[in-house]
Residue, then its C-alpha position, 0 to 999 in steps of 0.5 A: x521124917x519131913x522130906x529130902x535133899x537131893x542134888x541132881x545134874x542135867x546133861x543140858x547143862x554142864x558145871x550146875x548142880x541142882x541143889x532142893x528139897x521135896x517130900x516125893x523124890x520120883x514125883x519131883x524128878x518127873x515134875x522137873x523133866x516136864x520144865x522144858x528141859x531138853x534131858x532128864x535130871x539125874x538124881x545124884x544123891x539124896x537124904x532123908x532129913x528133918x525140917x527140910x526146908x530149913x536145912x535147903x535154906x542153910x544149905x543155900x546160904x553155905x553154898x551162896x558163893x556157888x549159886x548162878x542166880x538167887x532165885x534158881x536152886x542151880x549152883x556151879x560147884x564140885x559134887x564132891x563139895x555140895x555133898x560135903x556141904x549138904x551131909x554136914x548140915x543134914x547131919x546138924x539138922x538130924x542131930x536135933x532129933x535123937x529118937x528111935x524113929x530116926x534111927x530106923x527111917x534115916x536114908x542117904x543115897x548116894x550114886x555110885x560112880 
């Protein structure tokens, strides 16, 4: 596998998704906590995905409507709605690789209400 997609929230800012890829979630999470933010993210779901960084950027053109600013990975939208986006084209993306690793290492994560 080549990475993850995650969405994540911060109390400190309400209505906003964080929407991005990386190859180490815990690492990622704690980088971000260390960006000045008064809160911690809280990791909302996430997906093993191929070719990562083209699926974040598919994603981001879906979502482009919702994005606050076009240099920020933020995006006022429904999680419900960004999930839908994301699963969708992580499953176009994972579609492309039918072979047995991906069928053992495929992840999806999702937290539980």
């Amino acid at each position: 596998m080549d990475g993850y997609i995650y969405i994540l929230s911060n109390k400190a800012m309400p209505g906003l998704l964080k929407i991005g890829t990386t190859t180490d979630i815990e690492s990622r999470l704690s980088s971000l906590f260390n960006t000045s933010v008064p809160y911690p993210f809280t990791l909302l779901f996430y997906s093993q995905v191929m070719e990562s960084y083209r699926a974040e950027t598919e994603i981001f053109n879906r979502l482009n409507a919702y994005r606050c600013n076009d240099s920020r990975e933020f995006f006022e939208i429904d999680l419900d709605k960004a999930k839908a986006v994301v699963s969708s084209v992580i499953e176009e993306i994972n579609g492309l690789y039918v072979d047995e690793e991906l069928d053992r290492y495929y992840n999806v994560w999702t937290c539980p209400d």
